[in-house]
Z-matrix of the N, CA and C atoms (Angstrom, degrees):
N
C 1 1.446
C 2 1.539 1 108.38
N 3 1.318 2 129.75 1 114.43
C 4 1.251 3 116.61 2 145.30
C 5 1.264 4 148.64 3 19.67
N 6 1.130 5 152.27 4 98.84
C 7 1.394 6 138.25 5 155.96
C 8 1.565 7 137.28 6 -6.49
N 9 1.101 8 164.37 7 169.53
C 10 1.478 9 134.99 8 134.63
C 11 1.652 10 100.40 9 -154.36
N 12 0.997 11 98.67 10 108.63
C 13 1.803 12 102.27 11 169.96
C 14 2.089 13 119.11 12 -109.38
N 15 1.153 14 83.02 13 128.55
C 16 1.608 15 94.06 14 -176.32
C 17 1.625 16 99.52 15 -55.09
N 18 1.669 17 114.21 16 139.82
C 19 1.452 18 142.81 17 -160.10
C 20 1.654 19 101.14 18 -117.73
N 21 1.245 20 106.22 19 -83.80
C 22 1.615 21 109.10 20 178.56
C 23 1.445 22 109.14 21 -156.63
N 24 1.473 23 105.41 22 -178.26
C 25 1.590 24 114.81 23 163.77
C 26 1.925 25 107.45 24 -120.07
N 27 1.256 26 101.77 25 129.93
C 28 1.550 27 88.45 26 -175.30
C 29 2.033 28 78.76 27 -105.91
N 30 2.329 29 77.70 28 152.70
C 31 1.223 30 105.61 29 174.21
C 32 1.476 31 114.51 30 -127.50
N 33 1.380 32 123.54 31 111.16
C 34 2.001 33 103.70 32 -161.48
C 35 2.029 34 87.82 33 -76.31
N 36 1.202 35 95.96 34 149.81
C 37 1.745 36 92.56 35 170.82
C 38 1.973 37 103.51 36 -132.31
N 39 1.445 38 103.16 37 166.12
C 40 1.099 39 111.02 38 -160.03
C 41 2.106 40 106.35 39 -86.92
N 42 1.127 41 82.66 40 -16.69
C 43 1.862 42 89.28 41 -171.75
C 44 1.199 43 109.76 42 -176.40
N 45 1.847 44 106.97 43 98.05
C 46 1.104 45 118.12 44 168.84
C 47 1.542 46 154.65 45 -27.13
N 48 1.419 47 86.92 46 -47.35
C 49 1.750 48 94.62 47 173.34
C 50 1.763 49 94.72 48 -67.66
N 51 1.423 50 135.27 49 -80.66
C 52 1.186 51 114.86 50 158.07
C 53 1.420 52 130.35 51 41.91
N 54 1.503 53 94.84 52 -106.88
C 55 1.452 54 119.64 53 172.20
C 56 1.591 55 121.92 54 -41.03
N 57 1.554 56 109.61 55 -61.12
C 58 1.176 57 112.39 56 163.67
C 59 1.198 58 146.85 57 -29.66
N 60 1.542 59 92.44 58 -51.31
C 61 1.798 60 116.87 59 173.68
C 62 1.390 61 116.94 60 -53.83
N 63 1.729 62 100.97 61 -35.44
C 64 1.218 63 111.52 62 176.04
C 65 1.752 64 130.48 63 -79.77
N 66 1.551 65 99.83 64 -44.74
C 67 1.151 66 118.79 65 177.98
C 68 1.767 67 117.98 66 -60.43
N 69 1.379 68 112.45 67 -37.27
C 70 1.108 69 103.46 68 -143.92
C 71 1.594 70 69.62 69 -126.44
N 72 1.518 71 137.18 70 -68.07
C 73 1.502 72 129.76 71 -177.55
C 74 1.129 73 111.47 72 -15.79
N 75 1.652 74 96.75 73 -90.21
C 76 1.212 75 125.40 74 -173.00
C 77 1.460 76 139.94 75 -43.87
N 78 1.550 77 98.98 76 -55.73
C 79 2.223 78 123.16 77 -175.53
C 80 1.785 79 81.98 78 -106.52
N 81 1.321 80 137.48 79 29.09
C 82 1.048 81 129.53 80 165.23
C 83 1.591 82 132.49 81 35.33
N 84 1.342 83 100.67 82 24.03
C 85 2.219 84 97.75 83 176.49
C 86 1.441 85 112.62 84 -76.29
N 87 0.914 86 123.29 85 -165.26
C 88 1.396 87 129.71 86 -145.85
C 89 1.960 88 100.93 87 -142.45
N 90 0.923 89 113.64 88 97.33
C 91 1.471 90 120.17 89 176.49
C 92 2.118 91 100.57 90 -48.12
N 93 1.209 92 95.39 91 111.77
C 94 1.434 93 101.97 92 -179.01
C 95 1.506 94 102.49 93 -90.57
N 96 1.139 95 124.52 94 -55.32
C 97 1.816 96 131.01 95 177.94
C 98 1.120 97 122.18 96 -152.11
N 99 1.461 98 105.29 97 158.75
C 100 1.705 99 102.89 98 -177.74
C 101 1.257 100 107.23 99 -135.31
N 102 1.445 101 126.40 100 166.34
C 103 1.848 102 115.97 101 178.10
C 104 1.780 103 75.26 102 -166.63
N 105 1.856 104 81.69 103 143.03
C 106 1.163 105 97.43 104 -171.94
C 107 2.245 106 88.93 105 -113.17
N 108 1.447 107 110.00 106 159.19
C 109 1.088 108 116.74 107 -164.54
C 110 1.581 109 121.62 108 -150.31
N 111 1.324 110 92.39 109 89.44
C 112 1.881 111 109.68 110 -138.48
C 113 1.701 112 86.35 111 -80.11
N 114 0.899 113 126.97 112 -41.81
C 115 1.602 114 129.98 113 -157.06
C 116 1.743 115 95.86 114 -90.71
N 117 0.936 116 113.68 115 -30.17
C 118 1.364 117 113.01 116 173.96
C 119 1.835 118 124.68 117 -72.02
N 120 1.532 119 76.08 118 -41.58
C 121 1.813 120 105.26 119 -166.14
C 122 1.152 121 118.27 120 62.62
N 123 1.881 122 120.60 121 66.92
C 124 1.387 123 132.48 122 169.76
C 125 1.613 124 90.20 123 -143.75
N 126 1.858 125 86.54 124 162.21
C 127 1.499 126 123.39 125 158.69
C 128 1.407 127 108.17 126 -87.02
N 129 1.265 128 115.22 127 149.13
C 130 1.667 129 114.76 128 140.30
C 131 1.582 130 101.01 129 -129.89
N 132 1.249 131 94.30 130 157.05
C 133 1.319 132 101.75 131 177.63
C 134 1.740 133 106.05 132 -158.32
N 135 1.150 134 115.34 133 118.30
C 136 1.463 135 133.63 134 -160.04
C 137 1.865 136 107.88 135 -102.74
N 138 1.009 137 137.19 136 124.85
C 139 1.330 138 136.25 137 -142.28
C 140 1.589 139 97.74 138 -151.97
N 141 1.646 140 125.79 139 152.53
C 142 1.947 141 126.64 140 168.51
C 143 1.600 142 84.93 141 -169.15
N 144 1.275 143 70.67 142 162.67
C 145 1.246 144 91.60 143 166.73
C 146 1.666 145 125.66 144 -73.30
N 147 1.328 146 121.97 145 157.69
C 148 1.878 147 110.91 146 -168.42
C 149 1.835 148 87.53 147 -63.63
N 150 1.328 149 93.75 148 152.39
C 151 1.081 150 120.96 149 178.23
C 152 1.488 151 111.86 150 57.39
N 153 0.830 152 152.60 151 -37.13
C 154 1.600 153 157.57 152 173.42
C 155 1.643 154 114.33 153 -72.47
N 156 1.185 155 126.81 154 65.14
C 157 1.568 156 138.27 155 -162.41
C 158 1.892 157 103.48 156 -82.46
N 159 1.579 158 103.29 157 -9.93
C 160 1.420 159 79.88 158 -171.89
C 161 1.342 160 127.32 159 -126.89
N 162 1.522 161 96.25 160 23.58
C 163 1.454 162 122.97 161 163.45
C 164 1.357 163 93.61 162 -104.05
N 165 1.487 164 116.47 163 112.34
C 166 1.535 165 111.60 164 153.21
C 167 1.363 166 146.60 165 -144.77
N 168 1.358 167 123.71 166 163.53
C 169 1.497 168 116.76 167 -171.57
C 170 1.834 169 119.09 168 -89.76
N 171 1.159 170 105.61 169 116.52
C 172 1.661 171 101.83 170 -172.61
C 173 1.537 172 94.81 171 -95.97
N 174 1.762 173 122.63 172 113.16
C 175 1.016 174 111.88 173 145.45
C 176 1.700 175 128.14 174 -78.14
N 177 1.227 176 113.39 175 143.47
C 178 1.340 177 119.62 176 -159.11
C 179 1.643 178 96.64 177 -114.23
N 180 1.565 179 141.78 178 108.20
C 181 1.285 180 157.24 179 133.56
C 182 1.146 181 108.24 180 -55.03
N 183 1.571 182 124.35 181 101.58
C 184 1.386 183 125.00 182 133.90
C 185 2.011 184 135.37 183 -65.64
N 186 1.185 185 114.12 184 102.41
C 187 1.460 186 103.09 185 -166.26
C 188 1.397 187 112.52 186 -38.33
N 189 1.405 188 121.59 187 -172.88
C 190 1.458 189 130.03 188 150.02
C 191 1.295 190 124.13 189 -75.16
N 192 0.897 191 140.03 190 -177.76
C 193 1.425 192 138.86 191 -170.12
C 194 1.620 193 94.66 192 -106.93
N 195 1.626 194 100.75 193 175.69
C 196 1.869 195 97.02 194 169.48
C 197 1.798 196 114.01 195 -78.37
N 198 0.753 197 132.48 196 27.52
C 199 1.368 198 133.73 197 169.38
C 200 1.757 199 113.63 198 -130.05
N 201 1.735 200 116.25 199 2.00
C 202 1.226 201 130.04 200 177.42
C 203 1.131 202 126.45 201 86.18
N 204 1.426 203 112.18 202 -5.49
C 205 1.684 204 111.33 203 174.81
C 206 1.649 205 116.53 204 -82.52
N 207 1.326 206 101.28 205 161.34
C 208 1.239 207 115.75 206 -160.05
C 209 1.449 208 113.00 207 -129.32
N 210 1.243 209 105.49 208 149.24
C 211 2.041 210 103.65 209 -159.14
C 212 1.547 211 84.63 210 -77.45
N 213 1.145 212 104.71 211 148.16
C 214 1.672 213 123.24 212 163.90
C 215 1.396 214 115.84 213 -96.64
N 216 1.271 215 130.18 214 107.45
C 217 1.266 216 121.69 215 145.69
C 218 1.377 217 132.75 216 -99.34
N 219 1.460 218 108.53 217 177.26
C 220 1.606 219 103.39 218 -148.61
C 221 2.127 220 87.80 219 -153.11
N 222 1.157 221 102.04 220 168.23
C 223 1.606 222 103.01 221 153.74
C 224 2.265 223 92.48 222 89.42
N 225 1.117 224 123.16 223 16.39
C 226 1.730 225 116.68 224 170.41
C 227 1.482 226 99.12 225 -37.75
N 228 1.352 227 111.47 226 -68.22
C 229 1.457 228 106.16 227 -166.14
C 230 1.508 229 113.69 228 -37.46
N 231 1.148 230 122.53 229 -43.86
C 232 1.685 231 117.48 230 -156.76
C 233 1.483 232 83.76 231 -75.77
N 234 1.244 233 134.72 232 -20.18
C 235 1.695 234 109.29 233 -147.13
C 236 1.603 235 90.49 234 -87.90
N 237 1.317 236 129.68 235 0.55
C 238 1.554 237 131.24 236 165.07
C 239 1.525 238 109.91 237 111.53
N 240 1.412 239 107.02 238 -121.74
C 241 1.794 240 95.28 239 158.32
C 242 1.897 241 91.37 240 -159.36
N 243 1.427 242 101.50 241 -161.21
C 244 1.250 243 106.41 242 -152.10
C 245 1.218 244 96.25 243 -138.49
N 246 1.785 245 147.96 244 110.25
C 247 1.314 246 120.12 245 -142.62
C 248 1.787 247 96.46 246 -141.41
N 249 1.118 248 120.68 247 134.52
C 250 1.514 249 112.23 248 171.99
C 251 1.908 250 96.96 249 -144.88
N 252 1.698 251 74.52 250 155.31
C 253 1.994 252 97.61 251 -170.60
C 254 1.645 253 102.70 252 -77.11
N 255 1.164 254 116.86 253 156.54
C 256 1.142 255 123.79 254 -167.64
C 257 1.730 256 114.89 255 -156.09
N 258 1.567 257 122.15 256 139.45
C 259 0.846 258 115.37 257 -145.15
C 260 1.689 259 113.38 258 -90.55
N 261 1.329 260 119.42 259 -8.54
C 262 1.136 261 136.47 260 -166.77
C 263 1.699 262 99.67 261 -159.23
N 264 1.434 263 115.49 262 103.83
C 265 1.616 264 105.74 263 -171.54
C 266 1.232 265 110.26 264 -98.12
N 267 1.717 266 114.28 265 0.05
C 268 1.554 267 121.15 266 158.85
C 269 0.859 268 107.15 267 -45.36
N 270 1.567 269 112.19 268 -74.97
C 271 1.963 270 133.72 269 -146.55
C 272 1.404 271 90.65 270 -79.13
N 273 1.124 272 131.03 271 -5.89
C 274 1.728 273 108.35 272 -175.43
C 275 1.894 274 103.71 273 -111.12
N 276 1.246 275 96.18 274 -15.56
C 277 1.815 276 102.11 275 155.28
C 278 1.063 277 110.95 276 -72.85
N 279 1.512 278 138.54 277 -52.70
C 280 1.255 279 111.97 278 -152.67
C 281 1.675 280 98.73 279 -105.68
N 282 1.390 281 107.87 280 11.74
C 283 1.701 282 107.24 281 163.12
C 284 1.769 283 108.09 282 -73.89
N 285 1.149 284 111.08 283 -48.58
C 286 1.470 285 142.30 284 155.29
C 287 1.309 286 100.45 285 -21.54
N 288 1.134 287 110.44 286 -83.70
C 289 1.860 288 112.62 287 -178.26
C 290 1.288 289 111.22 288 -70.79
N 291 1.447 290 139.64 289 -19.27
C 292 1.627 291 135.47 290 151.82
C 293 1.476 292 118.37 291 -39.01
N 294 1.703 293 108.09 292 -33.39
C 295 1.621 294 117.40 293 -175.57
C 296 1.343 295 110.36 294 -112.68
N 297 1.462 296 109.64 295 33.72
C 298 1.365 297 124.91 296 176.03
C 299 1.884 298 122.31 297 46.36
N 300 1.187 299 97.72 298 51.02
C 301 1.525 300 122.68 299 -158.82
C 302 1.716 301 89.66 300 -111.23
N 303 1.511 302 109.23 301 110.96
C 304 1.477 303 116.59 302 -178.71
C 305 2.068 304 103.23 303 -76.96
N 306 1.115 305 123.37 304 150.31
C 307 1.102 306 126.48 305 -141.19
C 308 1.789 307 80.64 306 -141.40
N 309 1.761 308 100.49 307 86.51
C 310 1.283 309 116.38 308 178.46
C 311 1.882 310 125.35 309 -55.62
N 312 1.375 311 94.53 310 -39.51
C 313 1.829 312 101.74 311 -170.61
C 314 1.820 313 75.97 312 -143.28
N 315 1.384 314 95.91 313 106.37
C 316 1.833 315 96.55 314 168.04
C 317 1.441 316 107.41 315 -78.84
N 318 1.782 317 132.36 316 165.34
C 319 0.762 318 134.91 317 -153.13
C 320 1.496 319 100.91 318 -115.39
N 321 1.635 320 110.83 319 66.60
C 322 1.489 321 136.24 320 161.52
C 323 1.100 322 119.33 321 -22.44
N 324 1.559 323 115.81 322 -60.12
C 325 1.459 324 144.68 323 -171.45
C 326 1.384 325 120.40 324 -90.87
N 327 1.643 326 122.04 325 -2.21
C 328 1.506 327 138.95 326 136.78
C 329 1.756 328 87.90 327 94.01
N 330 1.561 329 105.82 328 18.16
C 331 1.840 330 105.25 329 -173.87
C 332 1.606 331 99.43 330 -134.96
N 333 1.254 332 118.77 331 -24.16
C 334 1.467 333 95.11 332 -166.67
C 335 1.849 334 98.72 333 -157.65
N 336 1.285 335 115.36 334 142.98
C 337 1.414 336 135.91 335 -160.71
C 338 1.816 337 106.31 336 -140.41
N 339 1.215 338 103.43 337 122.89
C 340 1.937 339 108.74 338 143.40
C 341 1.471 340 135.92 339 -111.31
N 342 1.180 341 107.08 340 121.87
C 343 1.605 342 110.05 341 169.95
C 344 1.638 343 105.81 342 -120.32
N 345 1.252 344 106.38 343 174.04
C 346 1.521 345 133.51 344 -141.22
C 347 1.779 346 91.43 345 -113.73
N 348 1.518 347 146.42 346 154.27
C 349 1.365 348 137.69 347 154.07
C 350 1.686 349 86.71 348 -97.75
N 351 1.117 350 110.63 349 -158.42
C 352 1.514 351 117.55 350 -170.63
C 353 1.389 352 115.02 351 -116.55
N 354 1.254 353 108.96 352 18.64
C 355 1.508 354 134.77 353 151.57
C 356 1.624 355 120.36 354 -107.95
N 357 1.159 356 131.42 355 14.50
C 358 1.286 357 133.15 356 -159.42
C 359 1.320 358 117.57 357 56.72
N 360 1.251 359 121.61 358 3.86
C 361 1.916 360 94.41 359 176.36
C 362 1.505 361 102.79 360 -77.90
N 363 1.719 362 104.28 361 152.82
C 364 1.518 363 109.34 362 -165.88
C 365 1.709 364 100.49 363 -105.16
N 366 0.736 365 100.31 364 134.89
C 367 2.272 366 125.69 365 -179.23
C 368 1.011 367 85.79 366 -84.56
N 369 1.453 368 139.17 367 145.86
C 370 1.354 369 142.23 368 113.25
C 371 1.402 370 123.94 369 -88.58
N 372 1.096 371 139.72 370 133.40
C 373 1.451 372 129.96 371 175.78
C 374 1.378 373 94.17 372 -115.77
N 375 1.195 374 111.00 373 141.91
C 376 1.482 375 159.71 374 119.32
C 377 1.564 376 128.38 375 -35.43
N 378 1.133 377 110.32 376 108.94
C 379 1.760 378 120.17 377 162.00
C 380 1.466 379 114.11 378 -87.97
N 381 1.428 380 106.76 379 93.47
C 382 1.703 381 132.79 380 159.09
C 383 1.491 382 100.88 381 -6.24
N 384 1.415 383 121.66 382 127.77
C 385 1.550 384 92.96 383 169.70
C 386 1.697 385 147.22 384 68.13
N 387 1.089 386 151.73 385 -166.24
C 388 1.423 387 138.75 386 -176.65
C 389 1.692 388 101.83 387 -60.14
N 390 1.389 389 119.63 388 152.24
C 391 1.390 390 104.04 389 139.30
C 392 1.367 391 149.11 390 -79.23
N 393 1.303 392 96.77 391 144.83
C 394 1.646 393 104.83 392 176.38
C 395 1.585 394 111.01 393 -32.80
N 396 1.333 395 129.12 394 147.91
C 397 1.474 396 161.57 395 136.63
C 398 1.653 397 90.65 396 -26.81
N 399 1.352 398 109.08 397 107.89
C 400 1.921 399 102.80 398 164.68
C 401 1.441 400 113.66 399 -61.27
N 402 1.313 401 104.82 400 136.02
C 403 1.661 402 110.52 401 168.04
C 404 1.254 403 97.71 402 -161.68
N 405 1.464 404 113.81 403 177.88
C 406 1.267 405 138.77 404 -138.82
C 407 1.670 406 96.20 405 -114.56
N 408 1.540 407 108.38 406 144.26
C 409 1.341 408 133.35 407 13.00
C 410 1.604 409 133.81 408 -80.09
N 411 1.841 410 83.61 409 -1.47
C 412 1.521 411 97.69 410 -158.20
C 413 1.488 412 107.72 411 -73.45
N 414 1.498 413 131.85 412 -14.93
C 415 1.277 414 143.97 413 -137.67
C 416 1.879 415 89.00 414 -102.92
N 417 0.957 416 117.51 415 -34.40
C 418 1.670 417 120.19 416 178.63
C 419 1.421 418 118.32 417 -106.01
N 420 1.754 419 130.56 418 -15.27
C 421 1.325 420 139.30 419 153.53
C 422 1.478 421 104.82 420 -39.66
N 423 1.295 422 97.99 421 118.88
C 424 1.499 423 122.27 422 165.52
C 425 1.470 424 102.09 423 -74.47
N 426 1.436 425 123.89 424 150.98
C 427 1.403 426 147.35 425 148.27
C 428 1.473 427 102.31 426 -47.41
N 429 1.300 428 120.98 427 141.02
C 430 1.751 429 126.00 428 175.30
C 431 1.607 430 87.53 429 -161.01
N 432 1.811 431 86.70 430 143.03
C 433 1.453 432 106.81 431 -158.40
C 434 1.429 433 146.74 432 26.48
N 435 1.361 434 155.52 433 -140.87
C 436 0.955 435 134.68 434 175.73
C 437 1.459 436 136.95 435 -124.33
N 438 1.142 437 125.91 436 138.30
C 439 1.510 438 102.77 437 -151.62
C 440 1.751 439 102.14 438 -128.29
């Protein structure tokens, strides 16, 4: 049988800078490559986590059209979520909420967190290893909306 090693997950998003702010600001990955695609009229933009280059996230930019409209998509929830381990799921929440990143399912249980990109696809993070010791603020944060 063949080989098969995981490549990426593509995500089309609605507005790049956006996304970015989020992707790479905020949940901190690392812009691996970009190609611009004039005849097509798309972005790619290829994204991992530091050090982990070969799991990755392809955000996908569709341009506007010549009159400026822009494809709408809809439906994040169904596409599942998108989940990476993390070494401290405190400090990467409340880095999260530093970049004004709403903090869907806080990480109560000191192991596991959802946030939202700014297209609705849902992140889950992961606590590396045992979970964290519950504490506060995260330990009394209610769940808000859906993740």
């Amino acid at each position: 049988m063949p080989a098969m090693k995981y490549l990426h997950t593509m995500v089309r998003v609605h507005d790049l800078d956006a996304s970015m702010k989020f992707y790479r600001d905020a949940l901190g990955l690392v812009e691996v490559r970009r190609s611009e695609h004039e005849a097509g009229r798309f972005t790619l933009v290829y994204l991992a986590a530091p050090g982990d280059e070969d799991a990755q996230i392809e955000l996908t930019y569709n341009w506007p059209d010549a009159s400026g409209r822009a494809e709408v998509y809809s439906g994040g929830r169904n596409f599942g979520h998108v989940a990476y381990a993390v070494d401290d799921i405190y400090a990467t929440c409340r880095k999260l909420q530093e970049h004004g990143v709403l903090i869907n399912r806080p990480p109560r249980d000191g192991r596991m967190a959802f946030v939202r990109s700014p297209d609705g696809i849902s992140i889950e993070l992961l606590q590396a290893g045992p979970a964290l010791a519950p504490a506060e603020p995260w330990l009394s944060m209610p769940n808000t909306g859906s993740w």
